[in-house]
C-alpha positions in Angstrom: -106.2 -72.0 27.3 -107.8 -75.1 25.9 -107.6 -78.1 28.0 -107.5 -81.3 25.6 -109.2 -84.6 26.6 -109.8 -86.1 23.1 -108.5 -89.4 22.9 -106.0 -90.2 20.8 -103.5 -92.9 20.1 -100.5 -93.2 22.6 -98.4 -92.3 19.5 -100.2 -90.3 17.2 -97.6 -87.4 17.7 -98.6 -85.1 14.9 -102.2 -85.1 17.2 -100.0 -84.3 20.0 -98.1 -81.5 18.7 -101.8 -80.1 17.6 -102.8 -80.0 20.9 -99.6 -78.7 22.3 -99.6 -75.7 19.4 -103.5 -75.1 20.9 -102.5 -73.9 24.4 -100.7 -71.6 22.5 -102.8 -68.2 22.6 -101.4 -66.1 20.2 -101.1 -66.7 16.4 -97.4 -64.9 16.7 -96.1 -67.5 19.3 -97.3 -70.6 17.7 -95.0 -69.3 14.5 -92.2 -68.6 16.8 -92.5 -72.4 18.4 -93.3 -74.1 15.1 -90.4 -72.4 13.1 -87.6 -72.7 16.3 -88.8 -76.4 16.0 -88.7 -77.2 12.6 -93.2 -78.6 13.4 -93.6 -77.9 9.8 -90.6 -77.2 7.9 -87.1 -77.1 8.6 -85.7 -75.5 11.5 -85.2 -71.7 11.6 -82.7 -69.4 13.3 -83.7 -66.5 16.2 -82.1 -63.8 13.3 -84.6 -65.9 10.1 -87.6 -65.8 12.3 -86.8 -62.3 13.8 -86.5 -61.1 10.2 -90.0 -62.6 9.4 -91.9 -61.0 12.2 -89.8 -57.6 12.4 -88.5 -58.2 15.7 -85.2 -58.4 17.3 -83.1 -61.9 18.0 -83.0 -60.9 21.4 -86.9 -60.8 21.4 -87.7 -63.6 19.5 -85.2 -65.8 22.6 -87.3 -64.1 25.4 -90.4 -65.4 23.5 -89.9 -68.9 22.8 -87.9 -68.8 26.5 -91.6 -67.8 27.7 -94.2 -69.9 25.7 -92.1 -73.0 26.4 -91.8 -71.8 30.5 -95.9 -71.8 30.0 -96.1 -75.4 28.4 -93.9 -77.1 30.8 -96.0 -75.9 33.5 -99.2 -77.1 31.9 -97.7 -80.4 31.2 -96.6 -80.8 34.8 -100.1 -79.8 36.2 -101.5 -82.6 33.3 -103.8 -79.8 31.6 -102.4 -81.1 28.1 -103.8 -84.8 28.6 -102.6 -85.7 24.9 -98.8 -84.8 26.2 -99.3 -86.8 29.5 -100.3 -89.8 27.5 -97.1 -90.0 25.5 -94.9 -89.3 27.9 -95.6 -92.6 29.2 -95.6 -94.3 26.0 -92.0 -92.7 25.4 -90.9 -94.0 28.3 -92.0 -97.0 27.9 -89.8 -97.1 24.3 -87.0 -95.6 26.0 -86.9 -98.5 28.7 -86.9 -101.2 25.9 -83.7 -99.3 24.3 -81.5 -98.9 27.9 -83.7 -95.4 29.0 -81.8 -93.3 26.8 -81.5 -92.7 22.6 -81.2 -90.4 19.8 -84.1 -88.7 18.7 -83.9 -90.8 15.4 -83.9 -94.0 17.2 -86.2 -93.6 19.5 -88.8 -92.1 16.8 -88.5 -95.2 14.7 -89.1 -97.4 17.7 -92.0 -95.3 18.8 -93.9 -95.5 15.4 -92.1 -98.8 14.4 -91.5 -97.6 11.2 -88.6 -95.6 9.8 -89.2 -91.8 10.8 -88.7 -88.8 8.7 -87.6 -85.3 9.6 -90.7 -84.1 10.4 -91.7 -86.8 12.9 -88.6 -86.7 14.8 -89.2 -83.0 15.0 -92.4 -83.8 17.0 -90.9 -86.3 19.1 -88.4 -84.0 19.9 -90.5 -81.0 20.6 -92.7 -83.1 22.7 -89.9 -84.3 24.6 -88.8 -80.7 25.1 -92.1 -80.3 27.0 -92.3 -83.4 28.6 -91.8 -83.0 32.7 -89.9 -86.8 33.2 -88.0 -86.9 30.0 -84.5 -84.8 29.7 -83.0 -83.5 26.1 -79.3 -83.9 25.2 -78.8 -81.3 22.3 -76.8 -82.0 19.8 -73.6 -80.6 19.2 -70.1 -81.9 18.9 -69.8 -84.5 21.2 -73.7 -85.7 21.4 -76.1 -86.7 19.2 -79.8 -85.3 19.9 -80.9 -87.7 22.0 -83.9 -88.2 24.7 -83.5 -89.6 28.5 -85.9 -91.0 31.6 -85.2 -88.2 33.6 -85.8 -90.7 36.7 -82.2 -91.8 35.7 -80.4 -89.0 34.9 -80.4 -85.2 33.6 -78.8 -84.0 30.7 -75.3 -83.8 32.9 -75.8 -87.0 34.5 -76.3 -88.6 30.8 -73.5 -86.9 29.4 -71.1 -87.7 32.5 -71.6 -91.4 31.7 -71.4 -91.2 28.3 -68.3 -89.8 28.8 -67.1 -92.3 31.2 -67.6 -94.6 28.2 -65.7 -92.7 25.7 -62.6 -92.9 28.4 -62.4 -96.4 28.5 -62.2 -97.5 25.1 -59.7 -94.8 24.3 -57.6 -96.0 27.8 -58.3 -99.7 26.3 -56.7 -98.3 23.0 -58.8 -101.1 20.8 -62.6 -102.0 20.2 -64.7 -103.4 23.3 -68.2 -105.3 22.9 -70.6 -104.3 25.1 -70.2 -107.2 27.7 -66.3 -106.0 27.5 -67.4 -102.3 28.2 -69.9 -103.7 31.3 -67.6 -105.4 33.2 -65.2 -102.0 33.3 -67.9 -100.0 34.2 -70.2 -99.3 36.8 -73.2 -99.7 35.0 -76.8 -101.6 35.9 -76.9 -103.1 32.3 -75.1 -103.8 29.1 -78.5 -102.3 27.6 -77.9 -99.2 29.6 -74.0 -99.2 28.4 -75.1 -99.5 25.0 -77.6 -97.0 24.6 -74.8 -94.7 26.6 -72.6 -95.2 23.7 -74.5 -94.6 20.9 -75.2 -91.3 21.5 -71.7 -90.1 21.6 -70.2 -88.7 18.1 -66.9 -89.9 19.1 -68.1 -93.7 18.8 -68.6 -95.8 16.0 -69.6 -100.0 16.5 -69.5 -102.7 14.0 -71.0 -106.6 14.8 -71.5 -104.3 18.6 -67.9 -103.7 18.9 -67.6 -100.2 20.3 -64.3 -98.4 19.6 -63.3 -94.4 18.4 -65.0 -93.3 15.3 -61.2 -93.0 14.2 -60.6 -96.8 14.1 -61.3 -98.1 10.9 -62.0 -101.4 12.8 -65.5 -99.8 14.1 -65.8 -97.4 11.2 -64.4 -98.6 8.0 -64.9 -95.2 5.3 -63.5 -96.7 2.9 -62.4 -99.9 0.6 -58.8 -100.3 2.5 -60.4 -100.3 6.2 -63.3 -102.4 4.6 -60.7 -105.2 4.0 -58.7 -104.6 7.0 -62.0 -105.9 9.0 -62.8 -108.5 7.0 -59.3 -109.8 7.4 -59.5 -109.1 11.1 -62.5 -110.6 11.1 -61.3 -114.0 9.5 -58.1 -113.8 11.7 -55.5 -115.8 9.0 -54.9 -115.3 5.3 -57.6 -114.4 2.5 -56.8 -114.9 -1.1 -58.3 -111.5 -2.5 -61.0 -113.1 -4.8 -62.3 -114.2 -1.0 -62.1 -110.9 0.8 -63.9 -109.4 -2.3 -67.0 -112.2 -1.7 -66.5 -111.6 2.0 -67.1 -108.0 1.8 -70.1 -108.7 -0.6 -72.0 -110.3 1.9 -70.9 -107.9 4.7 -73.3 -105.4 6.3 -71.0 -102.7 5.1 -72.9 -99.6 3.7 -71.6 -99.1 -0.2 -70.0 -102.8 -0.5 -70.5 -103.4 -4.0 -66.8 -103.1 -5.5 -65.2 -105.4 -7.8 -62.9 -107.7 -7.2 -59.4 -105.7 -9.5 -60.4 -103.2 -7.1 -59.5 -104.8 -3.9 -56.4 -106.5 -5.8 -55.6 -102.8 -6.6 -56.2 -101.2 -3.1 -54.4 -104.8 -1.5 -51.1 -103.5 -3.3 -51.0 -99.7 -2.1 -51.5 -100.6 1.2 -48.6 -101.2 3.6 -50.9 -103.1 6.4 -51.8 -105.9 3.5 -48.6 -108.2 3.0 -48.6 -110.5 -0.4 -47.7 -114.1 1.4 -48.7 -116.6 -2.1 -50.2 -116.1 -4.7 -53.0 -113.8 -4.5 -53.2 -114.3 -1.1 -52.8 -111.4 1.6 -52.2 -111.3 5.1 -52.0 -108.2 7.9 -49.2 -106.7 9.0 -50.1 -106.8 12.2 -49.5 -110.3 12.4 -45.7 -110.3 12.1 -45.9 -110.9 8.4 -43.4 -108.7 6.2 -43.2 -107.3 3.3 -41.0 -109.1 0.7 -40.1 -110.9 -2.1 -39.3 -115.2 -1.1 -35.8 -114.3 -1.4 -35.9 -111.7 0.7 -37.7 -113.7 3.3 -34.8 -116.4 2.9 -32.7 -113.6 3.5 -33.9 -112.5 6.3 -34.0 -116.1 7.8 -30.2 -116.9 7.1 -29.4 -113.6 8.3 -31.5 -114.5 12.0 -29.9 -117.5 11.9 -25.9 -117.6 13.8 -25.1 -120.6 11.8 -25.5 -121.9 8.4 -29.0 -123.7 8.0 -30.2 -126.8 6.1 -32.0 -126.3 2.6 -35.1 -128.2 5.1 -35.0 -126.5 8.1 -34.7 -122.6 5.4 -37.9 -124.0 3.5 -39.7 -124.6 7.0 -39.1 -121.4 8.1 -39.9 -119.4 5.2 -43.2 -121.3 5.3 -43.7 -120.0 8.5 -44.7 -116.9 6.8 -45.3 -117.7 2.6 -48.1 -119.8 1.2 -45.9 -121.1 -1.8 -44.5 -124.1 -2.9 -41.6 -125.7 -1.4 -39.7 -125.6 -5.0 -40.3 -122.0 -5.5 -38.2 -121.4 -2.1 -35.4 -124.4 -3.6 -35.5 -122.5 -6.6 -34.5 -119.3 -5.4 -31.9 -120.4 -2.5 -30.3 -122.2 -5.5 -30.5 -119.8 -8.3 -29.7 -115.9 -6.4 -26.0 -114.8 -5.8 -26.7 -113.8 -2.4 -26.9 -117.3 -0.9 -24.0 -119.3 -0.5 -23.6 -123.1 -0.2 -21.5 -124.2 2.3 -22.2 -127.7 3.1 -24.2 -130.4 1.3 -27.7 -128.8 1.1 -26.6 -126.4 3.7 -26.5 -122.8 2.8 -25.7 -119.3 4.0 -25.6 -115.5 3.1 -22.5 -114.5 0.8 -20.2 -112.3 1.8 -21.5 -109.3 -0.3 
């Protein structure tokens, strides 16, 4: 086997991967790696590569199991210099981004540039190899993601990520980071961070962390995309606001017109029409409602009859419209009975 000592740069990983593929001795194995690994193309199964070199699944496992058990131990005796070298520069990245990331992430960091497929195949098959540096695989739960070893294997990772998961769904709403610190039993909001955002079940917006359920975190479509916005603002939007709001938001496919959040305000039930044009949440205590329902409901609250001022007060309380507009229909609806001079009350029917 070859023992490389060419300098290279610290993140020239294609050069890397050469060198790696080079203390490979037979022409068979390298296409077993470089296929399993996607090196060259996309990634291939044990039965497609099997197929291709007329062997078994089984046999094509006990291969790659093999050539990989032969790398590692290279690596960890330093005979594949080139490896060694990037290691460190990987952990180095990893250390700026809380010692943990997906492979995605931590590729683009390490080339500071946006990475394609075949780059964060290297990193990752590098990583593989790499004695200080421990793979999460991806599957349900987990992104594919690379961690310092120094700090935790793939069970330690997981475990904590885990942890993480826990406490926003005990919390039952979005934390920020800071939020999510203070719970836990973490060395840094970094650390917490980089945690989260290799679970699948996690989605953040503006950093806060919640379930990739909540469409506070994870808005998929125009409805949850004004829900934050109006979240967000905390009081009552007129729509023509929310539809500039959302506009200038970092939300991925934001360009919708403005009849289309009118439209999607109506069908909602968590949007409640408080003036004209203008929308609250539900979640506030606002109701749905015509003004003469709402001065309904506020005669029927009340034990006595109530002043025409103190009914218009209260229906303000929770409509933006104009004090006449409330006069108008206390005076003009069947269901509200005078009783007194400017003092009303609900009729008998």
């Amino acid at each position: 086997m070859s023992e490389t000592t060419d300098k290279k740069p610290a993140t020239d990983v294609q050069a890397v991967v050469g060198d790696i593929l080079n203390n490979i001795e037979h022409e068979r194995e390298r296409e077993i790696i470089t296929r399993r690994f996607g090196l060259y193309d996309r990634r291939e199964t044990l039965e497609q590569i099997g197929e291709l070199l007329g062997i078994t699944r089984e046999r094509v496992r006990q291969l790659e199991k093999a050539i990989l058990g032969k790398l590692r131990i290279n690596s960890s005796k330093g005979k594949i210099v080139s490896l060694n070298t990037i290691e460190k520069a990987i952990i180095s990245t990893l250390s700026e981004m809380g010692r943990v990331a997906k492979v995605s992430d931590l590729t683009d960091k390490l080339l500071a540039k946006t990475s394609d497929q075949r780059e964060r195949a290297h990193v990752a098959f590098i990583a593989a190899l790499a004695p200080n540096l421990a793979v999460i695989d991806e599957n349900d739960d987990y992104h594919h993601s690379v961690s310092i070893l120094e700090y935790g294997d793939n069970k330690k990772v997981t475990e904590a990520v885990n942890t993480i998961v826990a406490a926003i769904k005990k919390n039952g709403e979005p934390l920020t980071i800071n939020e999510l610190h203070e719970k836990l039993d973490f060395e840094h909001p970094n650390h917490v961070r980089a945690l989260a955002s290799i679970s699948k079940s996690l989605a953040n917006l503006n950093d806060d962390w919640g379930l990739q359920k909540w469409p506070t975190v994870n808005p998929r479509n125009i409805r949850d995309k004004i829900f934050v916005i109006l979240s967000e603002n905390g009081k009552p939007m007129h729509f023509s606001e929310i539809s500039k709001a959302i506009k200038d938001s970092s939300f991925k496919r934001k360009n919708v017109t403005t009849q289309a959040i009118h439209n999607e305000l109506i069908k909602d039930s968590r949007f409640v029409l408080i003036g004209r044009g203008i929308y609250a949440l539900s979640s506030w205590g606002f109701k749905q409602g015509t003004v003469s329902d709402i001065i309904a409901q506020v005669l029927k609250d009340s034990p006595i009859p109530l002043h025409r001022d103190e009914i218009v007060k209260r229906v303000l309380a929770s409509r933006q419209v104009k004090e006449t507009t409330i006069l108008l229909n206390l005076q003009s609806k069947p269901q509200f009975k005078r009783v007194a001079k400017a003092t009303y009350t609900l009729s008998e029917k």
